[in-house]
Z-matrix of the N, CA and C atoms (Angstrom, degrees):
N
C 1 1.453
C 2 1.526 1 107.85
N 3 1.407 2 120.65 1 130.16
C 4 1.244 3 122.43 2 175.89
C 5 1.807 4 119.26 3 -57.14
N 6 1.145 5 133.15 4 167.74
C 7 1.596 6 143.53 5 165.63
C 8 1.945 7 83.74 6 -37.01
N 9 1.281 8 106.81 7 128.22
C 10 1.600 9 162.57 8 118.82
C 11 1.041 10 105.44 9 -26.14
N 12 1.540 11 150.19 10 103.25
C 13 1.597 12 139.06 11 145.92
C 14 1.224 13 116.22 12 -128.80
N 15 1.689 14 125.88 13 -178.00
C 16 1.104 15 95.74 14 151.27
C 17 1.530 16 144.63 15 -99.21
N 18 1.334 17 111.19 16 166.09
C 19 1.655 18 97.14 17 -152.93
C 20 1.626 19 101.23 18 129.13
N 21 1.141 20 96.65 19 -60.29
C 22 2.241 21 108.33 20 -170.26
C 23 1.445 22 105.59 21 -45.57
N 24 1.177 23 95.61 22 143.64
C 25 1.691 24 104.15 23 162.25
C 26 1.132 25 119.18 24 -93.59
N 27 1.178 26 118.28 25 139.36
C 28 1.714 27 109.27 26 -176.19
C 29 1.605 28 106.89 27 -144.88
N 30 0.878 29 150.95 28 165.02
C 31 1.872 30 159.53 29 160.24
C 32 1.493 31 102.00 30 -71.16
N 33 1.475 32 102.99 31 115.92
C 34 2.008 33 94.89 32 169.87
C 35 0.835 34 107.29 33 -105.09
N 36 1.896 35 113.06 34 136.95
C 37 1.295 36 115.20 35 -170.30
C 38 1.432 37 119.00 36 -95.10
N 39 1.361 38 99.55 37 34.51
C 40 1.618 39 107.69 38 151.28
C 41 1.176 40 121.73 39 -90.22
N 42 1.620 41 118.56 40 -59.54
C 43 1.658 42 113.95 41 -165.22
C 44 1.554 43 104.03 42 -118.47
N 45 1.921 44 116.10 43 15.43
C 46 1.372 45 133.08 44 174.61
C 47 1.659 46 87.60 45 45.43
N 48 0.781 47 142.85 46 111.05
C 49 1.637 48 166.91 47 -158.95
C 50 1.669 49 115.92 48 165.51
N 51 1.755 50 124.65 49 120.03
C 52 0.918 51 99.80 50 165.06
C 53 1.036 52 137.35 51 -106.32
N 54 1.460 53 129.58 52 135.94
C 55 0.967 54 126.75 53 -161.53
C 56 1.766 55 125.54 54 -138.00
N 57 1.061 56 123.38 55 179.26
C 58 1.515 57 109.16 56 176.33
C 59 1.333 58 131.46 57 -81.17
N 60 1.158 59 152.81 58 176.30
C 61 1.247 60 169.79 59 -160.47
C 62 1.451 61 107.29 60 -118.88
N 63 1.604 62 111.30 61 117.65
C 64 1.853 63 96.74 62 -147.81
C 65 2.157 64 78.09 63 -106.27
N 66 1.240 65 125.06 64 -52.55
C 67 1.472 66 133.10 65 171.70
C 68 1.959 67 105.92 66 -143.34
N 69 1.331 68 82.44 67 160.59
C 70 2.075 69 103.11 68 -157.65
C 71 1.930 70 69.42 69 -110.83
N 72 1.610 71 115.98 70 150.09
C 73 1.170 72 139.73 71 154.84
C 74 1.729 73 107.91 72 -131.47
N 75 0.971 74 79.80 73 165.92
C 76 1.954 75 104.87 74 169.81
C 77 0.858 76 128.07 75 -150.24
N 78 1.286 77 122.29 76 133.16
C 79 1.514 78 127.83 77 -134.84
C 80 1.881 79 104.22 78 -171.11
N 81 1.546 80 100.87 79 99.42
C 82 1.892 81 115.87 80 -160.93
C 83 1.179 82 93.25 81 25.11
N 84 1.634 83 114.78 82 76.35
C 85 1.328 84 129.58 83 141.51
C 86 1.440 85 121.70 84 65.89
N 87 1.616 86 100.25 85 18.43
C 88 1.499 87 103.64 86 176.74
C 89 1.423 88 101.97 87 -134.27
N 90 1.756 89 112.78 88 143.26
C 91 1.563 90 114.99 89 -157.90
C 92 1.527 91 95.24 90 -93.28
N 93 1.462 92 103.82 91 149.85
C 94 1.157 93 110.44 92 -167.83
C 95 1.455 94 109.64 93 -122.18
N 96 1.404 95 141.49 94 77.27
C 97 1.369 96 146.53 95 -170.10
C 98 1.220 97 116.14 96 -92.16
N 99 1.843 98 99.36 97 114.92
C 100 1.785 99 130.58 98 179.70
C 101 1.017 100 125.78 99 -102.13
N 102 1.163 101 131.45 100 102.56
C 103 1.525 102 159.65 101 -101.64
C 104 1.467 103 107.92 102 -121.62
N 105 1.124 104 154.44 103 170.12
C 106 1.462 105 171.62 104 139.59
C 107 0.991 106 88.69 105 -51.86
N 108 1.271 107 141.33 106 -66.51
C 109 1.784 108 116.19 107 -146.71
C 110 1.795 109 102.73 108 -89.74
N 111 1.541 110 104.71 109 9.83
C 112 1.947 111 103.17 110 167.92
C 113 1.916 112 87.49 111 86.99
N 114 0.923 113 125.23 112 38.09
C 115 1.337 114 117.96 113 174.90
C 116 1.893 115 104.67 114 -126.86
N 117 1.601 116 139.77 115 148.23
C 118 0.791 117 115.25 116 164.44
C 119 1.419 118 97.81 117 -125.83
N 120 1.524 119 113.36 118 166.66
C 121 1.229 120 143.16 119 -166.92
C 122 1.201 121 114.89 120 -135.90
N 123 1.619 122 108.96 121 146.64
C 124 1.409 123 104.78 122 154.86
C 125 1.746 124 111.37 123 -140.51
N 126 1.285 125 117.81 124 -174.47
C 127 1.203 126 121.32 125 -149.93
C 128 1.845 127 113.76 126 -106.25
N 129 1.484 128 108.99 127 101.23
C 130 1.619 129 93.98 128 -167.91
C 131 1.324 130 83.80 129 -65.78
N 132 1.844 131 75.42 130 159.43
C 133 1.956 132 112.40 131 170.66
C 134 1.469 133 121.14 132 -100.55
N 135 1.342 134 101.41 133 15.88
C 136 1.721 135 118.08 134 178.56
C 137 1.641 136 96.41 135 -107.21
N 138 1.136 137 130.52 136 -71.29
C 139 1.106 138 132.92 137 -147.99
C 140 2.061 139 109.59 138 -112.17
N 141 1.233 140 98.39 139 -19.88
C 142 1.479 141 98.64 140 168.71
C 143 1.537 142 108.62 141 96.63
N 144 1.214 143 130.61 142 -24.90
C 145 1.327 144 137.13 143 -165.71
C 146 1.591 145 113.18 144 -80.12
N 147 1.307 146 138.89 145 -143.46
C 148 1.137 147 146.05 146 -140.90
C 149 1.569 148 93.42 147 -151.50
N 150 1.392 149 118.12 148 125.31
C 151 1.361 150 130.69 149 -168.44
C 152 1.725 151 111.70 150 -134.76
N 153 1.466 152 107.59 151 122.00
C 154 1.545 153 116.58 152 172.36
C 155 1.421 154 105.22 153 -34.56
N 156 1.620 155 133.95 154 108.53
C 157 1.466 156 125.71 155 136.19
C 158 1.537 157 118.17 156 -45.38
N 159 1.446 158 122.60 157 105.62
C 160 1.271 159 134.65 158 175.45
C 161 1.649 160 110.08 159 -92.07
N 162 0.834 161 149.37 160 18.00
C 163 1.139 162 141.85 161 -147.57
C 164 1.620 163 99.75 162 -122.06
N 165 1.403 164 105.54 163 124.95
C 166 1.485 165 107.84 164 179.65
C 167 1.905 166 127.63 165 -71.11
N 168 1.624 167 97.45 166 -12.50
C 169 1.421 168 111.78 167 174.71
C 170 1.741 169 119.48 168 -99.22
N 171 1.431 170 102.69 169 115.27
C 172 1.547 171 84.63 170 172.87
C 173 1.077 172 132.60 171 -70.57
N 174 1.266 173 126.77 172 16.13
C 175 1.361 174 135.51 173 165.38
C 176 1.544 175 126.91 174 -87.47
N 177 1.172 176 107.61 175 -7.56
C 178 1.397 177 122.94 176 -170.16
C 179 1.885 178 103.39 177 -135.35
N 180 1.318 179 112.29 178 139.13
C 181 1.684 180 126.68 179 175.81
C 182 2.171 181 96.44 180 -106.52
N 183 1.384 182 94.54 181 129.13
C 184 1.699 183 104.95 182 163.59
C 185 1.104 184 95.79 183 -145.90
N 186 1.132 185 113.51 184 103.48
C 187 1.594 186 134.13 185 166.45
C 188 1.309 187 103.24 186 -70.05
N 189 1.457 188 102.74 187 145.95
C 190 1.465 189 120.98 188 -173.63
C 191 1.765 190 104.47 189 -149.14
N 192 1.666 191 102.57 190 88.23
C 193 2.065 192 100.56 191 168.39
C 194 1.510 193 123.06 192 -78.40
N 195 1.112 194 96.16 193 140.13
C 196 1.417 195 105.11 194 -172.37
C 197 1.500 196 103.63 195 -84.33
N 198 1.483 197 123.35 196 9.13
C 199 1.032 198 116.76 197 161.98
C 200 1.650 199 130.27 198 -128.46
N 201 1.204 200 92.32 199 0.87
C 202 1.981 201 125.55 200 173.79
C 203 1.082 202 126.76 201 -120.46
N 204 1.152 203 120.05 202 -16.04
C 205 1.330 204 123.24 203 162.77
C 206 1.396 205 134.78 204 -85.60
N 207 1.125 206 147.71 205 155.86
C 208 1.741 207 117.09 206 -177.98
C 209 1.382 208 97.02 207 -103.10
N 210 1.397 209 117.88 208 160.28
C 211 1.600 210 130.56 209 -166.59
C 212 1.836 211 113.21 210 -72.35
N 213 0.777 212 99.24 211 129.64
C 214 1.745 213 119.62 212 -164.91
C 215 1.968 214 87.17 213 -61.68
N 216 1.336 215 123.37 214 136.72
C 217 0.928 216 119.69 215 170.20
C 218 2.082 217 113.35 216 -85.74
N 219 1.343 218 102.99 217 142.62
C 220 1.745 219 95.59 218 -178.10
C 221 1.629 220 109.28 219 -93.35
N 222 1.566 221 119.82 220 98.85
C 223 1.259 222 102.94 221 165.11
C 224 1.554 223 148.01 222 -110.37
């Protein structure tokens, strides 16, 4: 995937919509991309795509791919 800014269109892998890139953060060295549709993302380093920010702190990005990651068990 080419440079990320804002402006870019990208797929969020929350509600898979594409949409733009409203501002890029960084946050202990991991980019944190905030989206038009109010969703943020960040970018796995396995597969290149657009990854659920799971992380309950907005100070911190934990990416979570729905296609690299293994599935969170519900208990």
């Amino acid at each position: 995937m080419s440079e990320i800014k804002e402006g870019s269109i990208v797929k969020c892998a929350f509600c898979k919509k594409d949409v733009a890139v409203q501002f890029v953060n960084e946050y202990g060295g991991v980019t944190a991309y905030n989206l038009a549709c109010f969703h943020r993302n960040a970018l796995c380093p396995t597969c290149g795509q657009m990854a659920k920010d799971v992380s309950d702190k907005i100070t911190q990005v934990q990416k979570f791919c729905a296609a690299c990651d293994p599935a969170e068990d519900d208990e």
